[in-house]
MARPALUM-159297 format. One record per residue (C-alpha): residue in one letter; x, y, z. Coordinates in nm, 4 decimals, decimal comma. Example, Ala and Ser with C-alpha at 12.3 -4.5 7.8 and 13.67 -1.06 7.14 Angstrom:
REM MARPALUM-159297
{pt a {1,2300 -0,4500 0,7800}};
{pt s {1,3670 -0,1060 0,7140}};
//
This chain:
REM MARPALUM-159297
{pt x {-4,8582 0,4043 -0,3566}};
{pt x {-4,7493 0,1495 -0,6332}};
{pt x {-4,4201 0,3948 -0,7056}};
{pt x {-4,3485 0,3499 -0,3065}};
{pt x {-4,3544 -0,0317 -0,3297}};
{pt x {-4,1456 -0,0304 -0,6328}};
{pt x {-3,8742 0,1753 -0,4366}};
{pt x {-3,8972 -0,0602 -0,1130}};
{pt x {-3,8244 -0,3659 -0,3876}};
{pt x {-3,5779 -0,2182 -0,5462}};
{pt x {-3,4032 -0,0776 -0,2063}};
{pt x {-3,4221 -0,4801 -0,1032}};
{pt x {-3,3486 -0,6107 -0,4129}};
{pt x {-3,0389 -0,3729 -0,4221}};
{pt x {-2,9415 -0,4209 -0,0877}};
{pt x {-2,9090 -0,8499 -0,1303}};
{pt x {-2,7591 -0,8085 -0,4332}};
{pt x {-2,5033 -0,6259 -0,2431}};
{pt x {-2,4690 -0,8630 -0,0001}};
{pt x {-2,4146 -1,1857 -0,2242}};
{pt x {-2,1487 -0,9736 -0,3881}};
{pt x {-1,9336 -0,9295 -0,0683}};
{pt x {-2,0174 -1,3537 0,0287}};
{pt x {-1,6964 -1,5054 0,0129}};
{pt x {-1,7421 -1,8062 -0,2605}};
{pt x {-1,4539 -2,1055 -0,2497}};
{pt x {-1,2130 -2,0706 -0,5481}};
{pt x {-1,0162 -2,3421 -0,7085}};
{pt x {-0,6635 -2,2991 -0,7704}};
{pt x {-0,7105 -2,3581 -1,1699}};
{pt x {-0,9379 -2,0724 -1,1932}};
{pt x {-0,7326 -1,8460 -0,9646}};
{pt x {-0,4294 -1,9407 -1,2092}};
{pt x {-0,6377 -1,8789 -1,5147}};
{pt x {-0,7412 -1,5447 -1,3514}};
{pt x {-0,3561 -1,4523 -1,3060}};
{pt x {-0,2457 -1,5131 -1,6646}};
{pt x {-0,5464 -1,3326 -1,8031}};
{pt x {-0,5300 -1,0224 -1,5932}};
{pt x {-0,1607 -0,9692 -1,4182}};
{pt x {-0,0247 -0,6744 -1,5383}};
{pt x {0,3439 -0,7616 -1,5870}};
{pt x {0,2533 -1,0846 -1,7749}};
{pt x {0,0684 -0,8329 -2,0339}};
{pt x {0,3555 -0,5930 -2,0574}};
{pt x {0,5849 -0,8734 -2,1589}};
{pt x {0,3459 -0,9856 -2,3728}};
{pt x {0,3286 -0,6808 -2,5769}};
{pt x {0,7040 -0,6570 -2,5656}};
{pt x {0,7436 -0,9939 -2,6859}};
{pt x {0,4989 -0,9219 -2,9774}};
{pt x {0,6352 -0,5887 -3,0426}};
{pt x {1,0329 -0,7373 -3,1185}};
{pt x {0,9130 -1,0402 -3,2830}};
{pt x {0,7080 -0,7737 -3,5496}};
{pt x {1,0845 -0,5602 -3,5490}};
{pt x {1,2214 -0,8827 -3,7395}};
{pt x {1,1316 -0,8774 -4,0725}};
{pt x {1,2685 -0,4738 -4,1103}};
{pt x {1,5886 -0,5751 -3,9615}};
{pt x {1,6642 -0,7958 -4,2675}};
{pt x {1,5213 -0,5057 -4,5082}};
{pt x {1,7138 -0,2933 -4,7413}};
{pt x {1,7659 0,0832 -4,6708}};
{pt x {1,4828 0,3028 -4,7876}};
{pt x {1,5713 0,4292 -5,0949}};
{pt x {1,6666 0,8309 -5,1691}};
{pt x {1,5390 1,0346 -5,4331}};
{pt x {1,6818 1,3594 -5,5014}};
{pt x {1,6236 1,6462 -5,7300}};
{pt x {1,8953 1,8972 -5,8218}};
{pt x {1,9567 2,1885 -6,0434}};
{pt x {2,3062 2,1711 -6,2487}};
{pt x {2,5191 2,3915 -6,4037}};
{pt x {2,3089 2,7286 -6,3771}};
{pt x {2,4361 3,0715 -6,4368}};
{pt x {2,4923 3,2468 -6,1161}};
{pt x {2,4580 3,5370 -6,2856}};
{pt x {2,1340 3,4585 -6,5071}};
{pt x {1,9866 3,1655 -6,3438}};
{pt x {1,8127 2,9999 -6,6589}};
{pt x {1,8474 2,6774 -6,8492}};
{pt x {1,8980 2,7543 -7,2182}};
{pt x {2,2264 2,9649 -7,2299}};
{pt x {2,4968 2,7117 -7,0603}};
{pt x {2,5276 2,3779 -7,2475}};
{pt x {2,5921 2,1679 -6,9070}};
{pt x {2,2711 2,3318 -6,7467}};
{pt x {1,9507 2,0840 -6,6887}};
{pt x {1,7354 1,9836 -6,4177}};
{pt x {1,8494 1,5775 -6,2380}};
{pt x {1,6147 1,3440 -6,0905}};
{pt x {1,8460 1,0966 -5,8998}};
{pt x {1,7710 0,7696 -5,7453}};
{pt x {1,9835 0,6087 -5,4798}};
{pt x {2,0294 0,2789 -5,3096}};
{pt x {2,2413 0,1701 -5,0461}};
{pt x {2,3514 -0,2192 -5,0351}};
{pt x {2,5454 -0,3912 -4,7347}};
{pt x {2,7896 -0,6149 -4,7864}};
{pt x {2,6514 -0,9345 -4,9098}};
{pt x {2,5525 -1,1465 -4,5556}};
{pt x {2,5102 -0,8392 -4,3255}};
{pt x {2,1493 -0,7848 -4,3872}};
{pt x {2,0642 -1,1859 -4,2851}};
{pt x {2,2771 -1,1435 -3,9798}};
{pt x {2,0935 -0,8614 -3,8470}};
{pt x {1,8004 -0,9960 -3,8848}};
{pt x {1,9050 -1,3000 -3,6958}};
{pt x {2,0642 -1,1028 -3,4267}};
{pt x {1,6855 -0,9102 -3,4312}};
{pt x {1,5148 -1,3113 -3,4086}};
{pt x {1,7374 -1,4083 -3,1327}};
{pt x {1,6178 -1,0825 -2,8981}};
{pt x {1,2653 -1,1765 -2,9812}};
{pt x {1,3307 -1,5303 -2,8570}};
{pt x {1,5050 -1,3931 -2,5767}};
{pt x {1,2027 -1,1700 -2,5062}};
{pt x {1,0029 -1,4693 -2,5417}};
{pt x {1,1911 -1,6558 -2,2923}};
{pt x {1,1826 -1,3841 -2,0345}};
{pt x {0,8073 -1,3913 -2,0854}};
{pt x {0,7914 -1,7289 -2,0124}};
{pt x {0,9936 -1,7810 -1,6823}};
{pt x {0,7905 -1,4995 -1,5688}};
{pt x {0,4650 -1,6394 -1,6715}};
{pt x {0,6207 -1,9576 -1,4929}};
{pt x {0,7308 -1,7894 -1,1771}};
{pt x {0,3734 -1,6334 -1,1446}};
{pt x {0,2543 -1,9573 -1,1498}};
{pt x {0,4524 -2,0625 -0,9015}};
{pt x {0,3826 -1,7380 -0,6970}};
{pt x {-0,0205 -1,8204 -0,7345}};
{pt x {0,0088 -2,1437 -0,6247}};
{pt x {0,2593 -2,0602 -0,2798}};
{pt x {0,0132 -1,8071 -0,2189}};
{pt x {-0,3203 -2,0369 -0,2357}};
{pt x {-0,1092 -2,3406 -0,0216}};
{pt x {-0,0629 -2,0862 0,2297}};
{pt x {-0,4306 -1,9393 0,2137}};
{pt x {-0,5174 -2,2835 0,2611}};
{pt x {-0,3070 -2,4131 0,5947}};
{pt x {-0,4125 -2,1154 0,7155}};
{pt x {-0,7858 -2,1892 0,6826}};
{pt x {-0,7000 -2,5664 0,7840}};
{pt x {-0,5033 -2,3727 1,1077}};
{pt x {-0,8111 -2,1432 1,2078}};
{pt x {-1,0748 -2,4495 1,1384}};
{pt x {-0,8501 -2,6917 1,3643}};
{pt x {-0,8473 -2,3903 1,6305}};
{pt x {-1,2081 -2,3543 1,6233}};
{pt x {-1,2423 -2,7188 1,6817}};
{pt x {-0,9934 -2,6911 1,9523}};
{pt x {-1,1573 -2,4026 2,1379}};
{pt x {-1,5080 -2,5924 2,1396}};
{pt x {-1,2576 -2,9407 2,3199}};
{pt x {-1,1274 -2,6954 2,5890}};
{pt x {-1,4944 -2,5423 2,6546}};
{pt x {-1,5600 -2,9194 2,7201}};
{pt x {-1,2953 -2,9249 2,9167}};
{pt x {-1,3768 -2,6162 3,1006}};
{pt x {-1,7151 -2,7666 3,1879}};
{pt x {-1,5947 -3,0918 3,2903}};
{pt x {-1,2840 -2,9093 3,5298}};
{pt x {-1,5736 -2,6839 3,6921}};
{pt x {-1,8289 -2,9802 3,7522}};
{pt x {-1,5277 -3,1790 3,9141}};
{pt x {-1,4529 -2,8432 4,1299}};
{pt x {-1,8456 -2,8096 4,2182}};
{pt x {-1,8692 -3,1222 4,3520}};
{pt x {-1,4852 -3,1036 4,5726}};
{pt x {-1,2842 -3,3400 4,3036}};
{pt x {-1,1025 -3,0544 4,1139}};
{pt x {-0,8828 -2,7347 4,1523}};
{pt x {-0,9789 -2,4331 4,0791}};
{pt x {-0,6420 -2,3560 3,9469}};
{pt x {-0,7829 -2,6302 3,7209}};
{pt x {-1,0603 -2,4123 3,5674}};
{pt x {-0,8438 -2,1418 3,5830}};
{pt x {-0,5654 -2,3021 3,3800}};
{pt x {-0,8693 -2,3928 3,1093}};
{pt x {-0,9626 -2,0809 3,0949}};
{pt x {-0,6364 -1,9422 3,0212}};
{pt x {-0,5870 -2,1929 2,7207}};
{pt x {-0,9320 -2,1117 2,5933}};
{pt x {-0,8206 -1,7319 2,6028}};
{pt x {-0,4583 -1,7797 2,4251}};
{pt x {-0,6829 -1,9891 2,1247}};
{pt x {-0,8793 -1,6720 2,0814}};
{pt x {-0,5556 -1,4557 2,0413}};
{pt x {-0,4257 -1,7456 1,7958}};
{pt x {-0,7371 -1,7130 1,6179}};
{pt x {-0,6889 -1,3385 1,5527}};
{pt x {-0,3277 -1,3849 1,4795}};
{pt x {-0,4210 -1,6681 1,2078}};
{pt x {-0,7089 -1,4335 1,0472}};
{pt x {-0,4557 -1,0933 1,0463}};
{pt x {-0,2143 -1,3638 0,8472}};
{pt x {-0,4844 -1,4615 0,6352}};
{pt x {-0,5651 -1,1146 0,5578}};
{pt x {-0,1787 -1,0162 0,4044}};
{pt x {-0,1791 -1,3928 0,1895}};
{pt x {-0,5372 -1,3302 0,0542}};
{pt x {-0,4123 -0,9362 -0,0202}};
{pt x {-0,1053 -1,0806 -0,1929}};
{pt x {-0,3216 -1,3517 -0,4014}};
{pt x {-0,5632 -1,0744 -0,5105}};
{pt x {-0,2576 -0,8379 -0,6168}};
{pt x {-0,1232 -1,0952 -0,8174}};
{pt x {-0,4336 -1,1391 -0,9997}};
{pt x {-0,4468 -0,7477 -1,0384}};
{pt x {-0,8235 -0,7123 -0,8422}};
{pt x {-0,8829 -0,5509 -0,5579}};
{pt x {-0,6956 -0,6544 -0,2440}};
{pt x {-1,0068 -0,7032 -0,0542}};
{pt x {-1,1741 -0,9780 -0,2565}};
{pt x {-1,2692 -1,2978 -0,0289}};
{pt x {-1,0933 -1,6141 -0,1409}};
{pt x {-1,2331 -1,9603 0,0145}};
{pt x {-1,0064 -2,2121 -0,0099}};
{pt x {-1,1059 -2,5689 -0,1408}};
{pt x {-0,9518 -2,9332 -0,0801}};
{pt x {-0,5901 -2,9697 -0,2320}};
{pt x {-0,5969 -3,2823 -0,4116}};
{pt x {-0,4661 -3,5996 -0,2560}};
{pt x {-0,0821 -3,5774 -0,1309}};
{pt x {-0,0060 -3,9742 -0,2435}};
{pt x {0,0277 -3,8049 -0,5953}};
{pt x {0,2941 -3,5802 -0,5432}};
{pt x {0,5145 -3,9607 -0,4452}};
{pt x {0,5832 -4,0312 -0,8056}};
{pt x {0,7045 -3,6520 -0,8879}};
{pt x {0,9593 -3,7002 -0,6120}};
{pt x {1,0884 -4,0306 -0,6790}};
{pt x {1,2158 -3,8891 -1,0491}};
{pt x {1,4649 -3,6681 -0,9510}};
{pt x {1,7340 -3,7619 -1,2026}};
{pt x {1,4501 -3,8102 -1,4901}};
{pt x {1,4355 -3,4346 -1,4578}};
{pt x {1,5631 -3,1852 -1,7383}};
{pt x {1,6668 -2,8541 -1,7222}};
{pt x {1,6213 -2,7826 -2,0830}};
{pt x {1,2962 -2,6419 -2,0891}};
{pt x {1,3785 -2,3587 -1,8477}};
{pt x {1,2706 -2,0405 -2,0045}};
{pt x {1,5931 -1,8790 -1,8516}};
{pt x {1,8011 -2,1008 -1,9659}};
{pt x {1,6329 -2,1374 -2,2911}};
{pt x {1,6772 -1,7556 -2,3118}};
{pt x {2,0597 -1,7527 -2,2126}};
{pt x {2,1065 -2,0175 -2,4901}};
{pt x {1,9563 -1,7907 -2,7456}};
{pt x {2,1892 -1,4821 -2,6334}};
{pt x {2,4932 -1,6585 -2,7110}};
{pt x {2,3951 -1,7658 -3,0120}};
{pt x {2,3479 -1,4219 -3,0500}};
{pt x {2,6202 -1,3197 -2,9490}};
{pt x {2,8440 -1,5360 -3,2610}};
{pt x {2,6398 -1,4087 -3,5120}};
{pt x {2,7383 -1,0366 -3,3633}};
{pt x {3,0698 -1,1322 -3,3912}};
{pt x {3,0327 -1,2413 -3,7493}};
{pt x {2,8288 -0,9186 -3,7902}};
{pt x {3,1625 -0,7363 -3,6274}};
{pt x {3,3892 -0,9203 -3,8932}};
{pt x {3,1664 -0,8176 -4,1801}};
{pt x {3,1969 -0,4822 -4,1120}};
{pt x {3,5600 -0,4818 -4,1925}};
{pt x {3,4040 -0,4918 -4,5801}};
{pt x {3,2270 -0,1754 -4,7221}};
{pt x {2,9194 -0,1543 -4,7655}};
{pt x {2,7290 -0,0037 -5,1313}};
{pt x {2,5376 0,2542 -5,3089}};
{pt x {2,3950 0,2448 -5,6687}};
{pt x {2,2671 0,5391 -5,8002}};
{pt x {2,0745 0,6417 -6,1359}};
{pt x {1,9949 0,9729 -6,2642}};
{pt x {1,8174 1,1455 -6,5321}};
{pt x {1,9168 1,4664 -6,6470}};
{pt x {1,7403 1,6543 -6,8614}};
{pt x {1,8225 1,9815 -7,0819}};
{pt x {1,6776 2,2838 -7,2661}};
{pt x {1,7674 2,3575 -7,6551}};
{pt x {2,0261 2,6375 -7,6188}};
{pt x {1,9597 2,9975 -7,7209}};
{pt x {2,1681 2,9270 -8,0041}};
{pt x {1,9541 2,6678 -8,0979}};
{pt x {2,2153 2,3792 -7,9845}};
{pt x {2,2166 2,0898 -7,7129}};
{pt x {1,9565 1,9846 -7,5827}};
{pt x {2,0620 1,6361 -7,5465}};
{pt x {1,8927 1,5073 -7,2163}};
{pt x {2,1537 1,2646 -6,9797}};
{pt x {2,1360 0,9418 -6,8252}};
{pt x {2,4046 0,8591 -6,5023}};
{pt x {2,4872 0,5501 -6,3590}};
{pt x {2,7478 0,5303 -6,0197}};
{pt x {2,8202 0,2624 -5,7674}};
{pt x {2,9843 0,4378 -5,4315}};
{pt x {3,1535 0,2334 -5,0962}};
{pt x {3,2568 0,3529 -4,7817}};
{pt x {3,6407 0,2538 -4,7011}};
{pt x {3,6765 0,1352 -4,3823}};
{pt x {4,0051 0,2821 -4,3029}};
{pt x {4,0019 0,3238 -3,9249}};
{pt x {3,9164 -0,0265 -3,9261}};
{pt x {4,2281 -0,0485 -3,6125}};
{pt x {4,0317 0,1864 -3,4073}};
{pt x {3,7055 0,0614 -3,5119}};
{pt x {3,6440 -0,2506 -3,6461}};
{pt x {3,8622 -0,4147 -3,4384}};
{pt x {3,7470 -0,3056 -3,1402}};
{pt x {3,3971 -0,4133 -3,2359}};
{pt x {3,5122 -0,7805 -3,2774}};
{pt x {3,7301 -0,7698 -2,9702}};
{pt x {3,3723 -0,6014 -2,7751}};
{pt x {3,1956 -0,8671 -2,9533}};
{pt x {3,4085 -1,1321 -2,8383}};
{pt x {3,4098 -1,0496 -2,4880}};
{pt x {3,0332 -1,0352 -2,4741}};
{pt x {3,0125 -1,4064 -2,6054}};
{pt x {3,1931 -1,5170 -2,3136}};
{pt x {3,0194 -1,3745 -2,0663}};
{pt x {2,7033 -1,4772 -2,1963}};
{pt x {2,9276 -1,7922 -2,1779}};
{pt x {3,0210 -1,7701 -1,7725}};
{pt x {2,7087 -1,6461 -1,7014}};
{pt x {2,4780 -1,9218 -1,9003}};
{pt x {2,7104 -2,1758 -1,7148}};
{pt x {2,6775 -2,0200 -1,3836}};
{pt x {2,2906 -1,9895 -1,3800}};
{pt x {2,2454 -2,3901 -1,4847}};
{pt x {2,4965 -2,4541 -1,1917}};
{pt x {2,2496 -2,2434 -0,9743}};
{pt x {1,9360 -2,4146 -1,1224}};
{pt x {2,0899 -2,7602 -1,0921}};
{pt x {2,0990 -2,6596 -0,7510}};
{pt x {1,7808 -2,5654 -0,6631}};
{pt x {1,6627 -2,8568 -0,8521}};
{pt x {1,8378 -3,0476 -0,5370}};
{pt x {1,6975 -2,8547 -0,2713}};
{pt x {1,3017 -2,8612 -0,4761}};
{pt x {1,3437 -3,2479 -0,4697}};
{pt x {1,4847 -3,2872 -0,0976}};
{pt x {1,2573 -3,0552 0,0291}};
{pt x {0,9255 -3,2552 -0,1481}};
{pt x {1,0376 -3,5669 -0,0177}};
{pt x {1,1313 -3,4416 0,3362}};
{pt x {0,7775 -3,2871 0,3428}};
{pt x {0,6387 -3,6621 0,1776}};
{pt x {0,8006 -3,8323 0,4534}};
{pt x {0,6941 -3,6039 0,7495}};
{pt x {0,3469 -3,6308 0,6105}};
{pt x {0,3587 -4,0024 0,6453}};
{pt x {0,4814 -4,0118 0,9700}};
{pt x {0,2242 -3,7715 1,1046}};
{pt x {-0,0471 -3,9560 0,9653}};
{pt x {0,0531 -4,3095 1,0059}};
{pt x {0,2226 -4,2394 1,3889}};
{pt x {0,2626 -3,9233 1,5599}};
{pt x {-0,1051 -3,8032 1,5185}};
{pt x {-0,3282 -4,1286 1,5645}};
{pt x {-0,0649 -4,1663 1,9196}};
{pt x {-0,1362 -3,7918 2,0316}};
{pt x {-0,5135 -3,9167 1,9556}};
{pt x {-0,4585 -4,1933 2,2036}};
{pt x {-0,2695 -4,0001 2,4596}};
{pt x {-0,5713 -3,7192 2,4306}};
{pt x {-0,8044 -4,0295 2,4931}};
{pt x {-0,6178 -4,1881 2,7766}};
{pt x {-0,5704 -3,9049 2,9958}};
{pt x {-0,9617 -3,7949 2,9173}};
{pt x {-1,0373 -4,1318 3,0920}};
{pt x {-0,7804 -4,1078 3,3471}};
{pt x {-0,8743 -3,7586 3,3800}};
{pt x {-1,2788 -3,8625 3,4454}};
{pt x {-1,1336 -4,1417 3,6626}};
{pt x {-0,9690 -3,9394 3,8785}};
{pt x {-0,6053 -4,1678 3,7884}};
{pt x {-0,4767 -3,8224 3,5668}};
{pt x {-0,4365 -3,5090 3,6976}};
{pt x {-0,5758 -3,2207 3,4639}};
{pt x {-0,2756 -3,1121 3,3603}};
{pt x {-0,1664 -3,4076 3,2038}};
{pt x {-0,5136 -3,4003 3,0280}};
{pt x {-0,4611 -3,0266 2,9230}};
{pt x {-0,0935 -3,0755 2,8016}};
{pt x {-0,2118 -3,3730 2,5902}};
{pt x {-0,4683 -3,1855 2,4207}};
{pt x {-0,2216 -2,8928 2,3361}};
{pt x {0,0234 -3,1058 2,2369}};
{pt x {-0,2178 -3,2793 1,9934}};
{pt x {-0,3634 -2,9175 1,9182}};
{pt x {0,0214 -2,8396 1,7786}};
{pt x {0,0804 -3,1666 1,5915}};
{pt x {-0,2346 -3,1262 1,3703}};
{pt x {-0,0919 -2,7739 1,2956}};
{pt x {0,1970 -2,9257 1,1909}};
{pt x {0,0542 -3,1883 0,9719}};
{pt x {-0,1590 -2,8650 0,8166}};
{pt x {0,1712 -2,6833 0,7730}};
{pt x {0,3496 -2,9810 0,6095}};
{pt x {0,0625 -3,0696 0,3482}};
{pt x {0,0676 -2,7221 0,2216}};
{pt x {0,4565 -2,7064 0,2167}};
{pt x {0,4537 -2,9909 0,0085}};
{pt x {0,2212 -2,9185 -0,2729}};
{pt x {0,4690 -2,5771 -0,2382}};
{pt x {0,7892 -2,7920 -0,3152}};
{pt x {0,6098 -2,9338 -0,5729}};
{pt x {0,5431 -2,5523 -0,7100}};
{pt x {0,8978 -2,4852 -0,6865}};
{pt x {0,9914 -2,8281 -0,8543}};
{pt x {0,7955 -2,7116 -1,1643}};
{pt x {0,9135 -2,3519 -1,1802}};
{pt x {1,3032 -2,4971 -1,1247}};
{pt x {1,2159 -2,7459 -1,4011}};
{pt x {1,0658 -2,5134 -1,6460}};
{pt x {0,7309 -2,6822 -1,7345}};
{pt x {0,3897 -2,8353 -1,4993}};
{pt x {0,4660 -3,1963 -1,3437}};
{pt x {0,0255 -3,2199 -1,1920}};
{pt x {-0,2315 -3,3154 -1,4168}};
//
């Protein structure tokens, strides 16, 4: 009997857990970011590849290994031992090669610039997630505003339904009137499911971009008050591009590029190898020699082909400074350029949102109001009352739209920019 009541609590105790699992919980933007650059897959990847070239440095500016060799010298074909030819003995050889004085420290500087490169392409990824996060959570959030201002709609027009069929009951209405209620009441339903199927794709986009499953329930919270984002916009030409990852990283490839060409010019010099060997031999037959050997020899390669080859690696070299030239030019025209747009577009959305608040909404308000009273008065027709109430209905999901569009500029004002502008 006991093991039967143990089952039924654990069966319950199972079955809330379950269900306070799959309650959707509101989220703050900070930990959804924090969530993102902890778990996003990419952001790892380039992670490890940024930590994998920066540990390929210090080996680019190493010597060669070192060979050793061992060789047998001088032995009778014909009676392969040691102690009947003079010039017969056994060689231990040690051999190191030596670039030309400068080449080592240039490759490993070329090798330090990709690893700053790396680390720049990192970065303006781990920036344009960011920015991704955030466009995704503004637009989770109108969308919530949208379907709560649609809710609160629907409950107006079943006020309004009532009102239209008491006013037909009693011979003062149409029942086109009621009809035409109805019809509104109907279309908010559809834009209710059409808001929630929206809602569904952003919130699968968010979770993918945290790397969770799509399904997770995100509940948006407040976005913080839109009088802050004023300041950002009235800075414009305070704004620098030089802490742009990308352009950070395009910076660091040309200067990788010279120091390839100076890598390209030292190659027309040869490059070295010391070697030392010890050779040791047997006492003769005869009772001679034995007298063991010591070897010392410095080797170069020529660079004779240096018209074919050389050459043509300083001329390749060359070629690839300036276009890493052109195209680090081009791309600060292009982010100059959305720098523009980012700023016009905050302060567009800044100004719209003052004007909604301060006149077009608290007038719709006051045409809503008017015609209500006209409307109960019998001096408006219902019409007029039901066009005033969509037509505020639209403006607040405007004002909606335009708050989250302009914590979104100011998204794509930090990304263009390079660093975070909101404390």
């Amino acid at each position: 009997m006991q093991l039967k009541h143990f089952h039924l609590m654990l069966l319950v105790f199972l079955f809330f857990g379950a269900l306070a699992a799959q309650t959707p919980k509101a989220t703050g933007l900070p930990e959804l970011l924090r969530m993102a650059l902890r778990d996003n897959p990419q952001l790892k990847a380039l992670r490890n590849a940024q930590e994998a070239q920066e540990a390929g440095v210090s080996p680019a500016g190493t010597l060669p290994d070192p060979t050793l060799g061992i060789s047998f010298l001088n032995v009778p074909w014909n009676n392969p031992v040691f102690d009947q030819e003079a010039m017969s003995g056994k060689q231990i050889n040690l051999a190191q090669k030596i670039p030309f004085p400068g080449k080592l420290a240039l490759k490993r500087n070329i090798v330090a610039k990709e690893a700053a490169i790396v680390k720049a392409q990192y970065l303006e990824f781990k920036n344009r997630l960011i920015k991704d996060v955030k466009t995704a959570y503004y637009d989770l959030f109108y969308l919530d505003q949208a379907v709560l201002t649609t809710r609160k709609n629907q409950e107006l027009l079943k006020e309004f339904v009532k009102i239209a069929t008491a006013k037909y009951a009693v011979g003062k209405g149409l029942q086109q009137d009621v009809l035409k209620a109805q019809v509104e009441l109907a279309r908010q339903s559809d834009l209710l499911l059409t808001l929630n199927q929206k809602r569904d794709v952003v919130q699968a986009r968010l979770n993918q971009l945290l790397n969770r499953s799509l399904q997770i329930p995100i509940v948006t919270t407040s976005l913080p008050d839109v009088q802050t984002l004023r300041r950002f916009a009235k800075h414009g030409n305070a704004y620098s591009l030089d802490q742009r990852p990308l352009l950070i990283g395009l910076r660091q490839r040309l200067e990788q590029s010279k120091k390839r060409i100076d890598l390209a010019k030292k190659n027309y010099w040869p490059d070295f190898t010391v070697s030392l060997a010890y050779t040791q031999r047997d006492v003769l037959i005869s009772g001679k020699g034995g007298t063991d050997f010591i070897s010392l020899g410095i080797r170069f390669n020529l660079p004779l082909y240096f018209h074919s080859k050389q050459s043509k690696q300083v001329e390749a070299s060359v070629l690839r400074k300036q276009f890493t030239e052109q195209s680090l030019e081009n791309t600060r025209n292009q982010i100059s350029e959305a720098l523009a747009n980012a700023l016009s577009a905050l302060q567009k959305n800044l100004d719209q949102e003052e004007l909604y608040r301060h006149s077009i909404i608290p007038q719709a308000r006051q045409a809503l109001e008017s015609a209500r009273a006209g409307y109960q008065n019998d001096k408006v027709d219902f019409l007029t009352l039901l066009n005033n109430e969509i037509t505020l209905f639209k403006i607040e999901l405007s004002y909606q739209r335009i708050l989250s569009d302009s914590f979104k500029s100011l998204a794509e004002l930090e990304y263009v920019i390079g660093h975070p502008l909101a404390k």
